[in-house]
N, C-alpha and C positions, 0 to 999 in steps of 0.2 A: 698713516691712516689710509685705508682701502677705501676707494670710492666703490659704493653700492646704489642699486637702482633710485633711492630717495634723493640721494646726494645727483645722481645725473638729473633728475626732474626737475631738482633745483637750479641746477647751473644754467637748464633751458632756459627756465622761468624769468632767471635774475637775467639774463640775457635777450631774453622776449624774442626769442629765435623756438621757430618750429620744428618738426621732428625732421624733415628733409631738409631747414638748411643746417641744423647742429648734424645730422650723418654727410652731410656733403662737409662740412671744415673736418670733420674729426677720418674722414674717405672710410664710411662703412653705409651701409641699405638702411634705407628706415624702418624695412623690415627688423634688420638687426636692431637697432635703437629702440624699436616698441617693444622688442622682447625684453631687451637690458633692463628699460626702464616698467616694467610688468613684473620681472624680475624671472621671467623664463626661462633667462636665457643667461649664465654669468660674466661679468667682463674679463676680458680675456686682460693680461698684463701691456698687451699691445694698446688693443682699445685705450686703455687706461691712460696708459702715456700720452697717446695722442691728444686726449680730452685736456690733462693737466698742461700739456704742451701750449697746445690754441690758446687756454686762455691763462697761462701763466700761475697754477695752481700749484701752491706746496699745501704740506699738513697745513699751518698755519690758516692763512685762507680758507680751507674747505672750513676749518673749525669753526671760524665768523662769519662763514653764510650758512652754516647752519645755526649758530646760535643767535643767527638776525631771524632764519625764520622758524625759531621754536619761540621767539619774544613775538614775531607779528602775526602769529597765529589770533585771530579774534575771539575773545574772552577769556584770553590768558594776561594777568598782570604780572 
């Protein structure tokens, strides 16, 4: 599974880290990160590692923080 710009927004999110300190652990500009997550801009497979690296991401994982936040969207049963 590809991480794409929703899946980076998310992992900010569940981490309650901002757009400079998630580019300062992953060593990219938050220039670069607003476009990623805008989706201007695509991840590069480098990017990509890096992000899965910091915080210990396989498919698995990315699967259940998205399917935690397509259940805690509000006014979705």
């Amino acid at each position: 599974m590809q991480l794409n710009s929703d899946t980076v927004r998310l992992i900010r999110a569940n981490t309650q880290m901002n757009q400079v300190q998630l580019a300062k652990i992953v060593g990219i500009s938050r220039a670069l990160l607003a476009k990623i997550e805008t989706n201007a801009k695509p991840i590069s497979n480098s990017v990509e590692r890096r992000i899965r690296t910091a915080f210990g991401l396989d498919d698995e994982k990315i699967s259940q923080l998205l399917n935690n936040a397509l259940y805690s969207v509000p006014g979705r049963n």
